[in-house]
N, C-alpha and C positions, 0 to 999 in steps of 0.2 A: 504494500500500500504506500502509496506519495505521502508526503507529509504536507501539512495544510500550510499553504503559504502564510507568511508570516506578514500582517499589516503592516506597514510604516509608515506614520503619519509625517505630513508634509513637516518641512526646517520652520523653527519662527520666520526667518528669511522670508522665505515665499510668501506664510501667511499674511506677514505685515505687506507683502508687497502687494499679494492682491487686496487687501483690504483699501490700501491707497488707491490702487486700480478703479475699486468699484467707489471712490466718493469723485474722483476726479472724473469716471465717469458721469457721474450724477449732476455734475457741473456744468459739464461738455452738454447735458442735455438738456439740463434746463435753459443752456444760452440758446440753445437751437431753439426751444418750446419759443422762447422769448421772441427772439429775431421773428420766428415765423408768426406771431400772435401779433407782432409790431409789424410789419408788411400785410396782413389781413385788414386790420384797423386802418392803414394808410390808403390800401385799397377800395374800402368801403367808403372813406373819407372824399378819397376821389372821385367814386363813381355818384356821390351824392352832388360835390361842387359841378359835373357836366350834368346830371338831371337837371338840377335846379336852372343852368342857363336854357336847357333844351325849352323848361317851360314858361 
């Protein structure tokens, strides 16, 4: 019979690393969320100043 592989858990190393991974992720995303919410609003802002001449 084999013997049961033995776990080993990841280095602190790693952990911390992806730990930092996933906040600087969450940053990158929320400037995206941001940018695209701020171009939405600019566009609708837009599309309101050509209505308003049309009528």
């Amino acid at each position: 019979m084999l013997p049961a592989p033995s776990y080993q858990p990841a280095s602190r190393r790693e952990r911390r690393r992806r730990a930092r991974f996933r906040v600087w992720n969450r940053i990158v995303l929320a400037i995206g969320y941001a940018a695209i919410a701020y171009n939405l609003v600019r566009g609708v802002m837009y599309l309101l100043v050509l209505a308003e001449e049309w009528l």
